[in-house]
N, C-alpha and C positions, 0 to 999 in steps of 0.2 A: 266632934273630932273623929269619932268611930265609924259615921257614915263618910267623911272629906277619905280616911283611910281604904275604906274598904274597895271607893270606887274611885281617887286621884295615886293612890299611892299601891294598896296590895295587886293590881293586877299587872303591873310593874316589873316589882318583884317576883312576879309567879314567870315572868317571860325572862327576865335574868335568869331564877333558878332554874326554867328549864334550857339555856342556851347553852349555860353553865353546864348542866346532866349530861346534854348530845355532845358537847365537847371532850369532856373524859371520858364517858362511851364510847366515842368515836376513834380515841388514840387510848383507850385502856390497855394495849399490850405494853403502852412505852410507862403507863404509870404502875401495874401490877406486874408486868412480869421486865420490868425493864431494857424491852427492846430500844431500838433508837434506826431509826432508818440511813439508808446509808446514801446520806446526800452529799454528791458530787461535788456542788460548790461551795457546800460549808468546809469540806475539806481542802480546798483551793484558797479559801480564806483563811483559814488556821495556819497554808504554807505561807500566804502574801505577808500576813501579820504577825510570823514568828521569829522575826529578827525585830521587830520593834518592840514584841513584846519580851523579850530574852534582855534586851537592854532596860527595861524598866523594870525588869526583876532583877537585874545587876547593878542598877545605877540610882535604883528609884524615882529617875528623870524621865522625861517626855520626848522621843526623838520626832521630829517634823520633817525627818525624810530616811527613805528607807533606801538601797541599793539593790536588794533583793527581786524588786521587779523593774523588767525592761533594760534602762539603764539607768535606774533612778528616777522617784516620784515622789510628791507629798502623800504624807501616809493618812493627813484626812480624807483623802480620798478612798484607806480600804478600813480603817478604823480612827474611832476616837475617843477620847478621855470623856468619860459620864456621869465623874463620880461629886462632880459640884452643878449638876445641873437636878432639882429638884424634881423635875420629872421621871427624873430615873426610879425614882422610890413609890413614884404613883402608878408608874406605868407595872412594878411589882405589885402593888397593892389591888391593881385593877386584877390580877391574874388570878388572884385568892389564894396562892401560892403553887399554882400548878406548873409553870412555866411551860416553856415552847417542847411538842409544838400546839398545844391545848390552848394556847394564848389567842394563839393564829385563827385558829377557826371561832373561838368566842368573841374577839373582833367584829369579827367577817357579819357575825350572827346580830351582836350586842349594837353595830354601829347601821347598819342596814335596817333595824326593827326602830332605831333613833330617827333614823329620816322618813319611816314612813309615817309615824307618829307624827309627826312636823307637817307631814303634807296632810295629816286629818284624816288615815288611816284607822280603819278597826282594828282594833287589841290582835283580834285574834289571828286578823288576814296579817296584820301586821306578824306575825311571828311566822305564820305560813311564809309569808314571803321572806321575811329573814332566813328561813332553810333553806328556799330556793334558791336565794343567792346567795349563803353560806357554801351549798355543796355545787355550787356551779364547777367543773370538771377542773380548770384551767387554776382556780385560787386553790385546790388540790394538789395538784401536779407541782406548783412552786414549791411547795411544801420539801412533795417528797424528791426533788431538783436541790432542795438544798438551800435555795431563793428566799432565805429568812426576813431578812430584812425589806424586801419587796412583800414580802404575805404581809408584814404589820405594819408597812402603810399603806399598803391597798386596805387594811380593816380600817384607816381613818379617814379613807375619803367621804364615805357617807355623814359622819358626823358633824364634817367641815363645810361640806355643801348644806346639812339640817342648820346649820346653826348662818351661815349666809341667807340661807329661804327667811329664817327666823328673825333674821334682823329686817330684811325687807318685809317683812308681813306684820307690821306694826309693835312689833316685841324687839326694837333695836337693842337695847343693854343686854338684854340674856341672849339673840342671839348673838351677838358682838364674841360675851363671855365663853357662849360654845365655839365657836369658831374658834378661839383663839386657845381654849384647853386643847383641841384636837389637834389643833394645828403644833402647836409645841409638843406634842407625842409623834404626831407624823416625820415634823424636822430631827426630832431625837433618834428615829432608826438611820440616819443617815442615806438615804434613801432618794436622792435628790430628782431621778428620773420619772417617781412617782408626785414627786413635792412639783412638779412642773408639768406633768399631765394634769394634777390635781387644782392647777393653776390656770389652765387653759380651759377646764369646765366652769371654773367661778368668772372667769371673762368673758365665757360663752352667757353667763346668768345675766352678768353686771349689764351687757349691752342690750340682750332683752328688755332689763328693766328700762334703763336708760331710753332708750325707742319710744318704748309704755308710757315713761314718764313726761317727754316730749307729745305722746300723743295727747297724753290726760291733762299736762298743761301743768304737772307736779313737777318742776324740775329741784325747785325747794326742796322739798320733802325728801328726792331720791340724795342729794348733799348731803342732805343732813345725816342720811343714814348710811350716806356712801365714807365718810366721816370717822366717826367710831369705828366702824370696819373697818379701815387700810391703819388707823392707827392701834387697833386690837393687834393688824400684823406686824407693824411695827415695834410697837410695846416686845413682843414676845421678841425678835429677834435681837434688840437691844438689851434687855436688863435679863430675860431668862436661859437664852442658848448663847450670847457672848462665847462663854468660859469652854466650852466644846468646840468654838471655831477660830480662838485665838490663835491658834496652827496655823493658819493665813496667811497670818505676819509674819512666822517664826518659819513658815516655810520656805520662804523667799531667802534670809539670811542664810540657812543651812543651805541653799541651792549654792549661793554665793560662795558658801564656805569652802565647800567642794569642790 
C-alpha cells in the first residue's frame, strides 16, 4: 500500500499542492492585503443583475426577465439561481476556500496538468506545462477584464477533452465519469460561448476517431464508447443542471406577461 502511495497517488498531490502555492502567490495582494482589481465587466454585471437581484431580496422569488437591459431580456442569460444544483458546493470545495480570482488560475494549472497525464505525460513536464499554459498572457488579462465566468470554463476544458481521450483510449467508464464531472462545472459558470467552443474540439476528436475507426475496421468498438459519452452528457443536463435552467420556460411566460 506504501509503495502503490508513493508512486500512484503522492506525486499527485505534490503537483495539486504546488498549483495550489503559485496560485495564492500569484494573487496574494487580494488574499493578504485585500486588494481586488478593478474589473470592468464584473462591474457591468453587478449593473445588468441588480434589478433581479433587488427583487429577490424583496420578494424572495425568482424573476425570469429583467427590463433593465436593452428593452428587455431573460435574465438566464446574465445570471442564475445555483443554489439547488450540487455542483455549486464542489465547485467550493475544489477552491480549498480561497475563492476567485485564485480559483481561476488553479483551474487553468489543475485541469491542464489532468490532460497531460491522460495523454501519458511525465509528472514532472506535466506540471512544467501546466504553468505554461496556466500563465499564458490572454487567460490573465480575462481575469483582470473582469471576464470571470469565461476564466472558469476555459479552466474546464482540458479536463473534458482528458476524460473524452480517456474514454476512447480503452478506459470508457472513468473517462465517461470525467467528462461528465467537468462538464457539469463548465455548464455551471453559465458560460455558454465557451460550453460550445469546448464542443466543437470534442467533434473535431469524435471524427478523427470515427475516420480511424472506419479505417481499423472498429466501428463496434467506436459505438460502444461513443455510447456512454453522449449519454454521460445527457445524464448531466437532465437530472444535475435542470433546476438552474428551468428559466427557459418561465421566461417565455414573463415575455408574455409583459
Amino acid at each position: 500500500m506504501s509503495k502503490i502511495f508513493k508512486t500512484d497517488i503522492l506525486p499527485h498531490l505534490i503537483a495539486i499542492g504546488i498549483f495550489l502555492a503559485i496560485s495564492v502567490a500569484y494573487f496574494s495582494p487580494a488574499i493578504l492585503e485585500g486588494d481586488r482589481l478593478d474589473m470592468h465587466d464584473w462591474k457591468v454585471w453587478q449593473a445588468s443583475s441588480k434589478e433581479k437581484t433587488d427583487f429577490r431580496e424583496q420578494t424572495g422569488e425568482v424573476t425570469c426577465w429583467t427590463n433593465s437591459m436593452f428593452s428587455g431580456m431573460p435574465t438566464y442569460l446574465i445570471t442564475t439561481p445555483k443554489e439547488q444544483n450540487l455542483f455549486t458546493y464542489i465547485q467550493k470545495i475544489m477552491g480549498f476556500g480561497f475563492g476567485e480570482p485564485v480559483t481561476f488560475l488553479f483551474y487553468y494549472l489543475l485541469g491542464f496538468y489532468l490532460l497531460l497525464k491522460v495523454f501519458k505525460v511525465d509528472t514532472r513536464l506535466s506540471i512544467a506545462g501546466a504553468v505554461g499554459f496556466g500563465f499564458s498572457s490572454y487567460f490573465l488579462i480575462i481575469i483582470a477584464a473582469g471576464h470571470l465566468t469565461k476564466a472558469a470554463a476555459i479552466g474546464f476544458i482540458a479536463p473534458i477533452i482528458a476524460g473524452v481521450y480517456l474514454a476512447y483510449d480503452r478506459k470508457m467508464w472513468q473517462g465517461m465519469l470525467l467528462m461528465t464531472f467537468a462538464l457539469a462545472l463548465q455548464i455551471l459558470t453559465n458560460h455558454l460561448q465557451i460550453v460550445y467552443y469546448t464542443a466543437m474540439i470534442i467533434i473535431g476528436f469524435g471524427i478523427a476517431w470515427f475516420i480511424g475507426a472506419i479505417i481499423d475496421k472498429t466501428i463496434v468498438s467506436f459505438l460502444k464508447t461513443t455510447g456512454p459519452v453522449i449519454g454521460g452528457i445527457i445524464s448531466y443536463w437532465y437530472k444535475c443542471h435542470k433546476p438552474d435552467y428551468y428559466t427557459g420556460i418561465c421566461t417565455l411566460l414573463d415575455a408574455w406577461a409583459k
